[in-house]
PDB file of N, CA, C, O and CB in Angstrom:
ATOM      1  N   UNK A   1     121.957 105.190  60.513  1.00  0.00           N
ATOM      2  CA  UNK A   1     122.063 105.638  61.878  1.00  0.00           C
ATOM      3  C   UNK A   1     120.907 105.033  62.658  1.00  0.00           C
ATOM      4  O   UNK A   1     119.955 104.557  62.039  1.00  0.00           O
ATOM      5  CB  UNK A   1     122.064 107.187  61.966  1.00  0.00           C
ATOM      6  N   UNK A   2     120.940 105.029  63.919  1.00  0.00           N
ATOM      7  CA  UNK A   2     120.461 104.029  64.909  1.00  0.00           C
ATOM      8  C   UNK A   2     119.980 104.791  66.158  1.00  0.00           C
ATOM      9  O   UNK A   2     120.115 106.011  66.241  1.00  0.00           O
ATOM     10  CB  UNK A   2     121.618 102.978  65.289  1.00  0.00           C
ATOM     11  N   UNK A   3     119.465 104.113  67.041  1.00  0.00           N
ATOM     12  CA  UNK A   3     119.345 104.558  68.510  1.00  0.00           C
ATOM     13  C   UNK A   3     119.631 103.083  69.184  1.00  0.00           C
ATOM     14  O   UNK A   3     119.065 101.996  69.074  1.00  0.00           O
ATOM     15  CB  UNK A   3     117.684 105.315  68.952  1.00  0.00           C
ATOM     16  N   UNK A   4     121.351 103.780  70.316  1.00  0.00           N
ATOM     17  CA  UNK A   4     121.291 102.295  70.664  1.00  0.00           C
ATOM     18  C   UNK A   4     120.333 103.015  72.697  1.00  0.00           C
ATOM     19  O   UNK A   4     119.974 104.017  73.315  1.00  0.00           O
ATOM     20  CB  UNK A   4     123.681 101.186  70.617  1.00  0.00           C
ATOM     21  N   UNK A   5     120.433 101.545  72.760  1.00  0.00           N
ATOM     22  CA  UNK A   5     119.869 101.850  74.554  1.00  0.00           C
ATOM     23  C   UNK A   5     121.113 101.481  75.149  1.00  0.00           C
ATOM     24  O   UNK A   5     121.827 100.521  74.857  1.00  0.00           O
ATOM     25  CB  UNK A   5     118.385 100.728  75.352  1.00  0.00           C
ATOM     26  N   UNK A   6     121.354 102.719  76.374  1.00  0.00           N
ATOM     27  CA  UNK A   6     122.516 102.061  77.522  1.00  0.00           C
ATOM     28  C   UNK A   6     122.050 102.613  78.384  1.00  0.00           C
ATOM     29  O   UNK A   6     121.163 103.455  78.242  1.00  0.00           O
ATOM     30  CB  UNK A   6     124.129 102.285  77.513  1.00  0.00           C
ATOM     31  N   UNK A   7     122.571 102.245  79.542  1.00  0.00           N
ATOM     32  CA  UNK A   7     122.425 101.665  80.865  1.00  0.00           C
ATOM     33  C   UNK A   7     122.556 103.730  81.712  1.00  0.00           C
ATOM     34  O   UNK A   7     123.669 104.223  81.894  1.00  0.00           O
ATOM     35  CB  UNK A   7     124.150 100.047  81.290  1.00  0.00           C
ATOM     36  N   UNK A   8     121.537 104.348  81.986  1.00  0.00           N
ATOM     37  CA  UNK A   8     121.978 105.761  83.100  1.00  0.00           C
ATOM     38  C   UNK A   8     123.775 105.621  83.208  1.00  0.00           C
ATOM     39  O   UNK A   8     124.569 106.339  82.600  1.00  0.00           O
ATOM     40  CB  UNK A   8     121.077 105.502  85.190  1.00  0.00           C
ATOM     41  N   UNK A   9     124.100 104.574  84.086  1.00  0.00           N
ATOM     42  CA  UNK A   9     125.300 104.838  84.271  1.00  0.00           C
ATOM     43  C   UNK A   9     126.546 104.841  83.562  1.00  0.00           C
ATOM     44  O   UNK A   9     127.626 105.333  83.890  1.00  0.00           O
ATOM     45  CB  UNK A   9     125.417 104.355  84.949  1.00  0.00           C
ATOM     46  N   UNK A  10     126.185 104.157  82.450  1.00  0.00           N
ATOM     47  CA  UNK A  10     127.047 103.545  80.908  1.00  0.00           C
ATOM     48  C   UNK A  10     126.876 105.124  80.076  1.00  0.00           C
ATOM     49  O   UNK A  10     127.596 105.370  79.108  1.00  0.00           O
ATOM     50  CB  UNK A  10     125.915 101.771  79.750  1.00  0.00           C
ATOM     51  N   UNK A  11     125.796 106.179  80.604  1.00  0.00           N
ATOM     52  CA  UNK A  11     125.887 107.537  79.863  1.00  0.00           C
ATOM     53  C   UNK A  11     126.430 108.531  80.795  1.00  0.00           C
ATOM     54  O   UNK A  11     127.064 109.495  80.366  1.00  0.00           O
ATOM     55  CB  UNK A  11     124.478 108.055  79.316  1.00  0.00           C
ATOM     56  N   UNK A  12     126.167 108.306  82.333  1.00  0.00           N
ATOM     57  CA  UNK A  12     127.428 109.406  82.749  1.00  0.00           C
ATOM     58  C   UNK A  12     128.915 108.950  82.230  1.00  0.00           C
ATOM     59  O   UNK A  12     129.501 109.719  81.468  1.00  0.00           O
ATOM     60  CB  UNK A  12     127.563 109.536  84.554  1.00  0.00           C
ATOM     61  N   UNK A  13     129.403 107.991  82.534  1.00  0.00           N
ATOM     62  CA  UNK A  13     130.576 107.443  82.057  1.00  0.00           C
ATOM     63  C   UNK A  13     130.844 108.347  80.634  1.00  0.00           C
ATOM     64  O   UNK A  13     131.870 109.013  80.495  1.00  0.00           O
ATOM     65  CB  UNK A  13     130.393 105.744  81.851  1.00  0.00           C
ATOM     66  N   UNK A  14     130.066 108.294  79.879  1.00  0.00           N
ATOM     67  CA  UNK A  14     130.083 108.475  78.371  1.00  0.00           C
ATOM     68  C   UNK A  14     130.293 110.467  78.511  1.00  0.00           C
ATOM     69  O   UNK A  14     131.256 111.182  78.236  1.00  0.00           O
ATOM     70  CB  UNK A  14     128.216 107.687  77.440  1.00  0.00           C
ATOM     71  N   UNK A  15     129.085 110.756  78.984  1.00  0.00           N
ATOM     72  CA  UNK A  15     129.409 112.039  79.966  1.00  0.00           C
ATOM     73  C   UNK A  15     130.713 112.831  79.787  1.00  0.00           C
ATOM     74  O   UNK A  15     131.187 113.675  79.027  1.00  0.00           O
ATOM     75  CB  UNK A  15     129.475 111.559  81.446  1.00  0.00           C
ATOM     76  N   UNK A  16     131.018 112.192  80.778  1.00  0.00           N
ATOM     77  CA  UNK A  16     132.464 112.726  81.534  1.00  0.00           C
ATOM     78  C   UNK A  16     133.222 112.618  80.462  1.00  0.00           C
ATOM     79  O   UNK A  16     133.597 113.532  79.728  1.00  0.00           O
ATOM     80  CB  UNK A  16     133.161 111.850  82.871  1.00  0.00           C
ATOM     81  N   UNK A  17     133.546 110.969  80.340  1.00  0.00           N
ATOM     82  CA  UNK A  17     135.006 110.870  79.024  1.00  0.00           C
ATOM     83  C   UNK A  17     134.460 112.000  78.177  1.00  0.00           C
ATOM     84  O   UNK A  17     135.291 112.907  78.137  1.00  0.00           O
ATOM     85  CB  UNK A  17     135.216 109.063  77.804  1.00  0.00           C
ATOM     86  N   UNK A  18     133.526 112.236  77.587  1.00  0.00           N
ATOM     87  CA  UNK A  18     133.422 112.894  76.094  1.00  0.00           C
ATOM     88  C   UNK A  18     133.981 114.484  76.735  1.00  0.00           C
ATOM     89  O   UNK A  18     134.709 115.311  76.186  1.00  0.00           O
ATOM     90  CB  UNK A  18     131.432 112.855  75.210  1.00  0.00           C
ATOM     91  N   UNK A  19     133.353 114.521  78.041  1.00  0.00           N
ATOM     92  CA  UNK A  19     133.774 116.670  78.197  1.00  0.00           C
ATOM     93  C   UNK A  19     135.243 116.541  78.659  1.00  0.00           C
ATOM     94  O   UNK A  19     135.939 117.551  78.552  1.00  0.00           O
ATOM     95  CB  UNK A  19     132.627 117.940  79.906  1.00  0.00           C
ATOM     96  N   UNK A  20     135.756 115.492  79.128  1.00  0.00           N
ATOM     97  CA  UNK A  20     137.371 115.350  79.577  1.00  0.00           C
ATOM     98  C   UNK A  20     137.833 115.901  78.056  1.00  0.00           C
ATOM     99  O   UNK A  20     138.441 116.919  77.725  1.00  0.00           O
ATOM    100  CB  UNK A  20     138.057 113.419  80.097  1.00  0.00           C
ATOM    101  N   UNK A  21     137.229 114.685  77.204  1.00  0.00           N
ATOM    102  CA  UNK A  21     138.196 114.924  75.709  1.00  0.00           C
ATOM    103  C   UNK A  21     138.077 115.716  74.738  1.00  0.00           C
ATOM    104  O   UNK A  21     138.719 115.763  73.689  1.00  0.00           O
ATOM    105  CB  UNK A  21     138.255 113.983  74.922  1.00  0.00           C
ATOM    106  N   UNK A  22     137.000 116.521  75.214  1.00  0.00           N
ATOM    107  CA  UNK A  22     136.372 117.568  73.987  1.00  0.00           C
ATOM    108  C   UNK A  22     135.554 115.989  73.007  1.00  0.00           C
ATOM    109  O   UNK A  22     136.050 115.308  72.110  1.00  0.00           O
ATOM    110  CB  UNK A  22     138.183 118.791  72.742  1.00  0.00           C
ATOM    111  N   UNK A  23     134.716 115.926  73.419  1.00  0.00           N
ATOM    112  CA  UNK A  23     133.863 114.507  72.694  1.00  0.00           C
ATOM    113  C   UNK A  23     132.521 115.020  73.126  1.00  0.00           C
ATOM    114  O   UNK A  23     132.265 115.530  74.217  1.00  0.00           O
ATOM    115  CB  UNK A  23     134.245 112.643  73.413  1.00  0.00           C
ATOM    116  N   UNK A  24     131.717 114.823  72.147  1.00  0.00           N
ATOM    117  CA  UNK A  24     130.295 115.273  72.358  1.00  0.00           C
ATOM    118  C   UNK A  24     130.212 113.721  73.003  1.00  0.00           C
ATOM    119  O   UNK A  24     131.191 112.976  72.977  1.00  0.00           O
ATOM    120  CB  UNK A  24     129.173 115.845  70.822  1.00  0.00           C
ATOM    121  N   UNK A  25     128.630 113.241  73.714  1.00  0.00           N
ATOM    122  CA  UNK A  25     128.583 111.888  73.893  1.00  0.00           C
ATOM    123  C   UNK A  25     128.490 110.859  73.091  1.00  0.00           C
ATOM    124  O   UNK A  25     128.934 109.762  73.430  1.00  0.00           O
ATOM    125  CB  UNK A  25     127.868 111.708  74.474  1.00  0.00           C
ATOM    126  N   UNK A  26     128.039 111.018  72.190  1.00  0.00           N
ATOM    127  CA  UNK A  26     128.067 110.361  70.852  1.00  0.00           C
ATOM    128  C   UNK A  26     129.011 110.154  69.911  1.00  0.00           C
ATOM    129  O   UNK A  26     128.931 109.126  69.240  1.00  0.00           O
ATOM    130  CB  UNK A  26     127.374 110.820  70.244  1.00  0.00           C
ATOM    131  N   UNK A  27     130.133 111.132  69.671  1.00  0.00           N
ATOM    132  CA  UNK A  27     131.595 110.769  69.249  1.00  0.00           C
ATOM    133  C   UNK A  27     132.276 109.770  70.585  1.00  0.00           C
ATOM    134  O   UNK A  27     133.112 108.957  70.190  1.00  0.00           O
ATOM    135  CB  UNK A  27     132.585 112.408  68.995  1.00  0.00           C
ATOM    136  N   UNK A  28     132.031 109.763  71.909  1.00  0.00           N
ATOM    137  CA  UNK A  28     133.147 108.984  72.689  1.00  0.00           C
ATOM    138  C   UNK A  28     132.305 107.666  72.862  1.00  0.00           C
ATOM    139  O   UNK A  28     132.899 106.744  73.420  1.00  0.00           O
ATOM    140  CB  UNK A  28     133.716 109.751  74.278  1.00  0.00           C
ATOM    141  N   UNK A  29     131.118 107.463  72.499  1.00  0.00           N
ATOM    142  CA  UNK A  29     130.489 106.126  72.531  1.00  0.00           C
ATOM    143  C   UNK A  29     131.387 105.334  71.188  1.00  0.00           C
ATOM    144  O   UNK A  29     132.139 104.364  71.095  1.00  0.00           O
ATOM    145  CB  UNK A  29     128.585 106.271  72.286  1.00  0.00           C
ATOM    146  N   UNK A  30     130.780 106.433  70.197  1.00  0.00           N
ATOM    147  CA  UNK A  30     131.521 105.584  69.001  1.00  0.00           C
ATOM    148  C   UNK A  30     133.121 105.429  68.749  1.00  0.00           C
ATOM    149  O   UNK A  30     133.745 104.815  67.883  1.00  0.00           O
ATOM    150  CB  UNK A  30     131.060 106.192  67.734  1.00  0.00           C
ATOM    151  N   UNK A  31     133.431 106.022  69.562  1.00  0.00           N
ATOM    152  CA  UNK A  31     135.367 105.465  69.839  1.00  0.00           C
ATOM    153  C   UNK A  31     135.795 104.641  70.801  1.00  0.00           C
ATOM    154  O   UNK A  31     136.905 104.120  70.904  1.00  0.00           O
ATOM    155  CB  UNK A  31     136.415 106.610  70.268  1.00  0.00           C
ATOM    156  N   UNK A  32     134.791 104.539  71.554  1.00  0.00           N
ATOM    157  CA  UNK A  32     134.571 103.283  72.808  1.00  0.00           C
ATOM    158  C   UNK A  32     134.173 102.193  72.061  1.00  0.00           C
ATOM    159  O   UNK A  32     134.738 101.162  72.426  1.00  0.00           O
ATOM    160  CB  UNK A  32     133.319 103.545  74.076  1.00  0.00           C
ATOM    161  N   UNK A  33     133.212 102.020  70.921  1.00  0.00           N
ATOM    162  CA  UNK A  33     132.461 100.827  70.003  1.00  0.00           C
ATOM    163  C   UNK A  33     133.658 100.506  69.368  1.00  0.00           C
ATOM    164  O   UNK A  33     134.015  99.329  69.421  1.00  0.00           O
ATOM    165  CB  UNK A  33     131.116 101.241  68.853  1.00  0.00           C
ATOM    166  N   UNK A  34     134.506 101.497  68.644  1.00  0.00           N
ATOM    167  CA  UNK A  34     135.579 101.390  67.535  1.00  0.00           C
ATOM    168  C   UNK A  34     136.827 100.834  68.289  1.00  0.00           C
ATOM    169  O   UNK A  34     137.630 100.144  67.660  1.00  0.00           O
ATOM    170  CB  UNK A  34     135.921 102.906  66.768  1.00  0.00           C
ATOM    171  N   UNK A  35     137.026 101.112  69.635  1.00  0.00           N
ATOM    172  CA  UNK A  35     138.274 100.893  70.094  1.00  0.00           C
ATOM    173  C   UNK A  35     138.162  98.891  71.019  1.00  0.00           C
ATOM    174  O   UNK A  35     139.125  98.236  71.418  1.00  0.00           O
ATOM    175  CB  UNK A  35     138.625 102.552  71.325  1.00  0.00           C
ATOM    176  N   UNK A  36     136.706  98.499  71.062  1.00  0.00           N
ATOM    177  CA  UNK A  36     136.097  97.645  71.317  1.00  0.00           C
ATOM    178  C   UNK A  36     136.464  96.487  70.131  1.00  0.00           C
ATOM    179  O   UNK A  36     137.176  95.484  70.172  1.00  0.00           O
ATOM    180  CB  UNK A  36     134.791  98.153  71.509  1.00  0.00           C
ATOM    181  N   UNK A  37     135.593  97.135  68.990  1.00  0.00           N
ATOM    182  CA  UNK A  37     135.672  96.400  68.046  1.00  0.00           C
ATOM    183  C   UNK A  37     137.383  95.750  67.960  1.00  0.00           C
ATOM    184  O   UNK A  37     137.805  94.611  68.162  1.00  0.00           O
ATOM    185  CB  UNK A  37     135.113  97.272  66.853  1.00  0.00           C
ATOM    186  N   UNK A  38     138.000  96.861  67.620  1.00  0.00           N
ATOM    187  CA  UNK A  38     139.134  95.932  67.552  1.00  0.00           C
ATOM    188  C   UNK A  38     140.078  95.689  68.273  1.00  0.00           C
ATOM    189  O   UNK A  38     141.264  95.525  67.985  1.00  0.00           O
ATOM    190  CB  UNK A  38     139.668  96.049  66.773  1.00  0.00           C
ATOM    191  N   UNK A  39     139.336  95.650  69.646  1.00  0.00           N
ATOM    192  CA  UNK A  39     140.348  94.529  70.596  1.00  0.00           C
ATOM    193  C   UNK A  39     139.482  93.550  70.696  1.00  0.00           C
ATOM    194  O   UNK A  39     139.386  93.059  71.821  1.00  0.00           O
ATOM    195  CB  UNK A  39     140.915  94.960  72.224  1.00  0.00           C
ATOM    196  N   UNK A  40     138.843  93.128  69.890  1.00  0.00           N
ATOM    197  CA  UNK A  40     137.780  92.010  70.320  1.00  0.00           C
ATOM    198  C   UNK A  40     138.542  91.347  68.605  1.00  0.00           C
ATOM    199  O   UNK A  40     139.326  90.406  68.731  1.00  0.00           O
ATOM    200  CB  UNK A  40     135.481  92.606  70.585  1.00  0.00           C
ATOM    201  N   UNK A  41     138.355  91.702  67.605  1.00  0.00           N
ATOM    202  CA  UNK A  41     138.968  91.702  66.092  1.00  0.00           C
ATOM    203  C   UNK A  41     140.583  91.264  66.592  1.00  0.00           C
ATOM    204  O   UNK A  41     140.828  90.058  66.554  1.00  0.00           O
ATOM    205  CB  UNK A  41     138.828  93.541  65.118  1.00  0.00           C
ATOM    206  N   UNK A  42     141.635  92.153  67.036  1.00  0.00           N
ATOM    207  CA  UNK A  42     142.463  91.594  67.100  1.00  0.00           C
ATOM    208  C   UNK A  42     143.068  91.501  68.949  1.00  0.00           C
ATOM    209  O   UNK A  42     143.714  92.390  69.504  1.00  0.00           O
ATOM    210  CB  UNK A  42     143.205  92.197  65.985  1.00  0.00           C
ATOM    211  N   UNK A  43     142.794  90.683  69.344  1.00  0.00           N
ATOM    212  CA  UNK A  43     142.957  90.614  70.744  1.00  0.00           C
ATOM    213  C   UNK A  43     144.532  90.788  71.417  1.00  0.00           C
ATOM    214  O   UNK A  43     144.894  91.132  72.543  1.00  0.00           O
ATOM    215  CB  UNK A  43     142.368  89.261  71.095  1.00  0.00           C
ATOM    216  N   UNK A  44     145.291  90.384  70.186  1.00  0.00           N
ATOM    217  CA  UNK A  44     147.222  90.554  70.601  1.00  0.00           C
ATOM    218  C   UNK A  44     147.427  91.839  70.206  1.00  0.00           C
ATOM    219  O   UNK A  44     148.595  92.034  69.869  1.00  0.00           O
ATOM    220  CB  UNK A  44     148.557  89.461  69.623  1.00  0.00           C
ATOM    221  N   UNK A  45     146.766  92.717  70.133  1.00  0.00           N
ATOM    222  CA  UNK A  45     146.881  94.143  69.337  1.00  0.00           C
ATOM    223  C   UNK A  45     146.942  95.032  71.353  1.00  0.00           C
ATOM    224  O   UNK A  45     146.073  94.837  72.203  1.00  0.00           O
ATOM    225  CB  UNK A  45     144.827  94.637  67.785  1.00  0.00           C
ATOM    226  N   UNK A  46     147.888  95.693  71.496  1.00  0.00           N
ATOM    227  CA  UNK A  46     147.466  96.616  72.532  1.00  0.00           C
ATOM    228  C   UNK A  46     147.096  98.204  72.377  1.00  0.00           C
ATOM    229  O   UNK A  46     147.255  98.810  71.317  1.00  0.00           O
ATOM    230  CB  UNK A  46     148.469  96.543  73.396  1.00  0.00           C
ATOM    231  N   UNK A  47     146.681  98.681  73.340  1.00  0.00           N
ATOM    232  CA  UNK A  47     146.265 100.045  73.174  1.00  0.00           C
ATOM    233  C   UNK A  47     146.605 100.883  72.139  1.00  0.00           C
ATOM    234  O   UNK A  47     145.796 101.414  71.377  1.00  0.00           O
ATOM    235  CB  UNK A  47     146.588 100.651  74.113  1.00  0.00           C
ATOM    236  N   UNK A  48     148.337 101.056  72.096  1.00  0.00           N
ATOM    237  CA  UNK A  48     148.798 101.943  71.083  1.00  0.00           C
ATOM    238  C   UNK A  48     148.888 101.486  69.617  1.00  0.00           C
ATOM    239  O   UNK A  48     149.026 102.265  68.674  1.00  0.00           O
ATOM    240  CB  UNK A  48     150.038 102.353  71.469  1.00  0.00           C
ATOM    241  N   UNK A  49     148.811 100.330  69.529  1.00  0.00           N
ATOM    242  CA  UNK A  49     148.474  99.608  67.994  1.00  0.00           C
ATOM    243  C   UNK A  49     147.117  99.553  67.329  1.00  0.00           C
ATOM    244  O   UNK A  49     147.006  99.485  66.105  1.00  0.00           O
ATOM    245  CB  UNK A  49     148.787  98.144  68.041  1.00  0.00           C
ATOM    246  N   UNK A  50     146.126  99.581  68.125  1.00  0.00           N
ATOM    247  CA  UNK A  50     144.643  99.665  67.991  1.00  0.00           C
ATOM    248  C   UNK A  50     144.696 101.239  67.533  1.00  0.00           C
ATOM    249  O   UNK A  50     144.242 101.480  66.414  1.00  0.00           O
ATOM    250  CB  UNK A  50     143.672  99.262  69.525  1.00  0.00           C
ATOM    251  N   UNK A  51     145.307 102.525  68.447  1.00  0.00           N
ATOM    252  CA  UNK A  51     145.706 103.341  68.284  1.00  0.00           C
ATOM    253  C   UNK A  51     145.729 104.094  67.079  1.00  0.00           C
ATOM    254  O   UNK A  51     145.099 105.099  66.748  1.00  0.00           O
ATOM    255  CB  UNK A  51     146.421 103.120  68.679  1.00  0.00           C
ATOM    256  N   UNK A  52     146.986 103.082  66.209  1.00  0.00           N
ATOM    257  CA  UNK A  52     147.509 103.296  65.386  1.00  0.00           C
ATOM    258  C   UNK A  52     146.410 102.931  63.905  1.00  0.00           C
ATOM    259  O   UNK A  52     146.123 103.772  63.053  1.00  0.00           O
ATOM    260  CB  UNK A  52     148.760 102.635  65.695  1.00  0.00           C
ATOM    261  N   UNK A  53     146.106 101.999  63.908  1.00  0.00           N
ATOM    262  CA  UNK A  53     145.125 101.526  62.989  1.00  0.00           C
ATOM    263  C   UNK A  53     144.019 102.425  63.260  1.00  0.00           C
ATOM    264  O   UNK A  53     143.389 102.289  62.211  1.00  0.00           O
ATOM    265  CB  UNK A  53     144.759 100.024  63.139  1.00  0.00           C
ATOM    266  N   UNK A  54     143.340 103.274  63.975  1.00  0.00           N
ATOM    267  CA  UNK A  54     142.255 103.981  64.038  1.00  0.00           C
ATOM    268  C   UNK A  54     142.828 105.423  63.122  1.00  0.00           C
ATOM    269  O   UNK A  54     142.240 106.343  62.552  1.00  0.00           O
ATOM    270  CB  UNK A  54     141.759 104.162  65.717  1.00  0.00           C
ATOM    271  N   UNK A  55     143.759 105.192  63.253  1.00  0.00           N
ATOM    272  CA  UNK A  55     144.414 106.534  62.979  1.00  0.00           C
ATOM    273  C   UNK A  55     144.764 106.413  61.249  1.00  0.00           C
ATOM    274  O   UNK A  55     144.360 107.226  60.418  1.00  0.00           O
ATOM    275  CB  UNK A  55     145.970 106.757  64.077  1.00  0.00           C
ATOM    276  N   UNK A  56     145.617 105.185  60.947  1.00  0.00           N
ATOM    277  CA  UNK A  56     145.356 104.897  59.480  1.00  0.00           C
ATOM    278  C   UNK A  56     143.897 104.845  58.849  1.00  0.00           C
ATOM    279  O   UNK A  56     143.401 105.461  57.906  1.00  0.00           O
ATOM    280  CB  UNK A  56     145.935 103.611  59.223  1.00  0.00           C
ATOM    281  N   UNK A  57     143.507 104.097  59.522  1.00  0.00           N
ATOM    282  CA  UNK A  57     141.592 103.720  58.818  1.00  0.00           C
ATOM    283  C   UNK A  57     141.222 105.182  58.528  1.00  0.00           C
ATOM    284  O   UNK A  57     140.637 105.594  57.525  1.00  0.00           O
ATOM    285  CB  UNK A  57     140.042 102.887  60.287  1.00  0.00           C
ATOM    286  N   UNK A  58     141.742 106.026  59.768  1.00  0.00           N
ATOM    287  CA  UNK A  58     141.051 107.437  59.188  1.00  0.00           C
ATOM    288  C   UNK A  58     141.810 108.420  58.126  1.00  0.00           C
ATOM    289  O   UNK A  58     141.298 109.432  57.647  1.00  0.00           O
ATOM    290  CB  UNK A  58     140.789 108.391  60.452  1.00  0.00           C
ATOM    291  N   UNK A  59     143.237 107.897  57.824  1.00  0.00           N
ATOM    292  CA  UNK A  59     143.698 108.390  57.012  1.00  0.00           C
ATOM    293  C   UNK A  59     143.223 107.665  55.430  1.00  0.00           C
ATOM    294  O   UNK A  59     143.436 108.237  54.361  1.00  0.00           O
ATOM    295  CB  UNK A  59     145.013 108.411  57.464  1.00  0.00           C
ATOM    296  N   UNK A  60     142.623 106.462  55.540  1.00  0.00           N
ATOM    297  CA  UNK A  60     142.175 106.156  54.375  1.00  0.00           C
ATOM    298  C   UNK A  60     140.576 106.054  53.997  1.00  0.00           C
ATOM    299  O   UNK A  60     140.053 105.243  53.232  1.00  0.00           O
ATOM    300  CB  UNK A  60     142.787 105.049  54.175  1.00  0.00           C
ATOM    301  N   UNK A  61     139.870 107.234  54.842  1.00  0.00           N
ATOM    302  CA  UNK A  61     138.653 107.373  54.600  1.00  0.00           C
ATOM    303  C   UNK A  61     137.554 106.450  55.683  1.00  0.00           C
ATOM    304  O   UNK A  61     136.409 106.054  55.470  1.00  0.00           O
ATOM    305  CB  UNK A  61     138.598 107.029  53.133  1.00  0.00           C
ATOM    306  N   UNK A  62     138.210 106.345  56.589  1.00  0.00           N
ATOM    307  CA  UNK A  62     137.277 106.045  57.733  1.00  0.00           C
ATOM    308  C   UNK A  62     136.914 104.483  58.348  1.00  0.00           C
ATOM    309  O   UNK A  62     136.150 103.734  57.738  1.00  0.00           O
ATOM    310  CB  UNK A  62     136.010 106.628  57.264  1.00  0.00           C
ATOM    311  N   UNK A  63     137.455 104.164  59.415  1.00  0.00           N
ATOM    312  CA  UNK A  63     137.180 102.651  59.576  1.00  0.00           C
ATOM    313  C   UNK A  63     135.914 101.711  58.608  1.00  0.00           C
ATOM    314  O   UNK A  63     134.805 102.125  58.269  1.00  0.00           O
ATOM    315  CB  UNK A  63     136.767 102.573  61.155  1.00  0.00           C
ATOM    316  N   UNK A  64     136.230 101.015  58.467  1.00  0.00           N
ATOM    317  CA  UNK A  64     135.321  99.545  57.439  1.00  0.00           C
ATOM    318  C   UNK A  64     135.638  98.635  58.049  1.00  0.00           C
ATOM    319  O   UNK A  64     136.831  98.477  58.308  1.00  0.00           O
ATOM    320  CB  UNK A  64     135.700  99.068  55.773  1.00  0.00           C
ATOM    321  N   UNK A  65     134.446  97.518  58.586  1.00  0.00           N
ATOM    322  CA  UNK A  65     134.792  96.389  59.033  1.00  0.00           C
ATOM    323  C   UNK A  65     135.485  95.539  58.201  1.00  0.00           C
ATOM    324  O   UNK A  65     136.489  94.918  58.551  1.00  0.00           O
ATOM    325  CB  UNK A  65     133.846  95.858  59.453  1.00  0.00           C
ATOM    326  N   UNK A  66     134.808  95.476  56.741  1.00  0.00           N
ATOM    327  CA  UNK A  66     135.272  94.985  55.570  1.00  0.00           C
ATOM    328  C   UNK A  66     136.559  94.842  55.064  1.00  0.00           C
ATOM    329  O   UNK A  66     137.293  94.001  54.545  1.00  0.00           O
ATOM    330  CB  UNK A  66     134.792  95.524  54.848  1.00  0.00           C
ATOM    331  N   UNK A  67     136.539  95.964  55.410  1.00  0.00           N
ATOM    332  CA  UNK A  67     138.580  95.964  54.662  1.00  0.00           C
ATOM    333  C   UNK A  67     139.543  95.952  55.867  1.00  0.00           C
ATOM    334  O   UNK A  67     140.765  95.922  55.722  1.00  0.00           O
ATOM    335  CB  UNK A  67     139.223  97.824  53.601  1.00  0.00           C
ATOM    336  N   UNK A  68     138.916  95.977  57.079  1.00  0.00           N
ATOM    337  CA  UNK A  68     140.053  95.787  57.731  1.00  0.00           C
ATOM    338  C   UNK A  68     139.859  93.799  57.644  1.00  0.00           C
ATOM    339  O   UNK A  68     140.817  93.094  57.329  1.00  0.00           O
ATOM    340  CB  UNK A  68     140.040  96.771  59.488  1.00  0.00           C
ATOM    341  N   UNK A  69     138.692  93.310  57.931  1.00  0.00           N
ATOM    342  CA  UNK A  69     138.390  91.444  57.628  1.00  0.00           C
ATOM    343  C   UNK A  69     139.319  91.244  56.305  1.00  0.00           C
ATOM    344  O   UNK A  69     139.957  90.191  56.304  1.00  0.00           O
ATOM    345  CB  UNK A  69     136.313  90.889  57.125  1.00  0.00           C
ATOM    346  N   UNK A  70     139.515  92.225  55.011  1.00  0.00           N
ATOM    347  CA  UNK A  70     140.206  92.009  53.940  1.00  0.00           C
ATOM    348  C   UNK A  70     141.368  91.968  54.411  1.00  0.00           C
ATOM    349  O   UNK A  70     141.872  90.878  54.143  1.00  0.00           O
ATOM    350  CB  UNK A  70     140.056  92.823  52.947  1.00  0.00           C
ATOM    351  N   UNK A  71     142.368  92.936  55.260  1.00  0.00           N
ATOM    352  CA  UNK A  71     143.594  92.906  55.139  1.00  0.00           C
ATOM    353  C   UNK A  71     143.767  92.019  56.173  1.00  0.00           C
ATOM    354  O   UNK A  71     144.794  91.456  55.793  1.00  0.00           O
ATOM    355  CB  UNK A  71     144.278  94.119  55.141  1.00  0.00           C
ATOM    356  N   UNK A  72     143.481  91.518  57.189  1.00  0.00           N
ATOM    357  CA  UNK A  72     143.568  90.505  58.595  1.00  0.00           C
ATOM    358  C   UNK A  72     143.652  89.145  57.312  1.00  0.00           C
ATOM    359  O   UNK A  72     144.548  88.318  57.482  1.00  0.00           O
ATOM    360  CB  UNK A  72     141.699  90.531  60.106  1.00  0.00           C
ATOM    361  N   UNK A  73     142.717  88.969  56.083  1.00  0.00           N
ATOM    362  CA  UNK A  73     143.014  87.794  55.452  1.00  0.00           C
ATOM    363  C   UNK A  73     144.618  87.781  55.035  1.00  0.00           C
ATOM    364  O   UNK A  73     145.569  87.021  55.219  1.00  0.00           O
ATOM    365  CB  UNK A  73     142.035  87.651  54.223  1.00  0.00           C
ATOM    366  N   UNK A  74     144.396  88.999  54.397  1.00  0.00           N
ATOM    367  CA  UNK A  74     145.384  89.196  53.415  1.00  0.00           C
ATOM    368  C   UNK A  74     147.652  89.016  54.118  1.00  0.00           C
ATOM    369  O   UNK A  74     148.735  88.773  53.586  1.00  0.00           O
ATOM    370  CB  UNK A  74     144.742  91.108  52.840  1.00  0.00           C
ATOM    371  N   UNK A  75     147.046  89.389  55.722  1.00  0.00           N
ATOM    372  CA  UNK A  75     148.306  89.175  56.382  1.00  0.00           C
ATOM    373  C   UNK A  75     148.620  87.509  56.961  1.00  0.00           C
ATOM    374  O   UNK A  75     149.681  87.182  57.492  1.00  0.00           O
ATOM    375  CB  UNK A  75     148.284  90.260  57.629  1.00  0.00           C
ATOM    376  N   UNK A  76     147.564  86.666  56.748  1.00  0.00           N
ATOM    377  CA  UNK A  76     147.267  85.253  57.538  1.00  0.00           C
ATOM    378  C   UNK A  76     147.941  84.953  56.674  1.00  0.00           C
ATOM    379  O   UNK A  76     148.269  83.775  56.528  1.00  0.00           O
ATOM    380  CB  UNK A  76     145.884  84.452  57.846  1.00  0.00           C
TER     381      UNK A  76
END
């Protein structure tokens, strides 16, 4: 675990989304990082497919950069 730095306004943002969603600020940063990561990982992937894979990763014990880089090989 870490301390990252952001920007006053990059933490109201963070703020709000987290009490909209029932998200402390620190769970909606790290689903903002996670939902980042892999539209940046798979860029033809849209909202509800990114979605979907957050939702498996957590059914198989929690996103890994690793094994998702394993299975992205494994489908090429």
């Amino acid at each position: 675990m870490g301390i990252v730095k952001i920007s006053d306004p990059m933490h109201e943002n963070l703020r709000v989304a987290g009490a909209a969603l029932s998200r402390s600020i620190n769970a909606q940063a790290e689903h903002w990082m996670r939902v980042g990561m892999l539209a940046e990982m798979y860029p033809d992937m849209d909202h509800r497919a990114i979605c979907q894979v957050l939702v498996q990763a957590e059914l198989d014990g929690g996103l890994d950069i690793h094994s998702l880089v394993a299975k992205a090989r494994m489908a090429a």
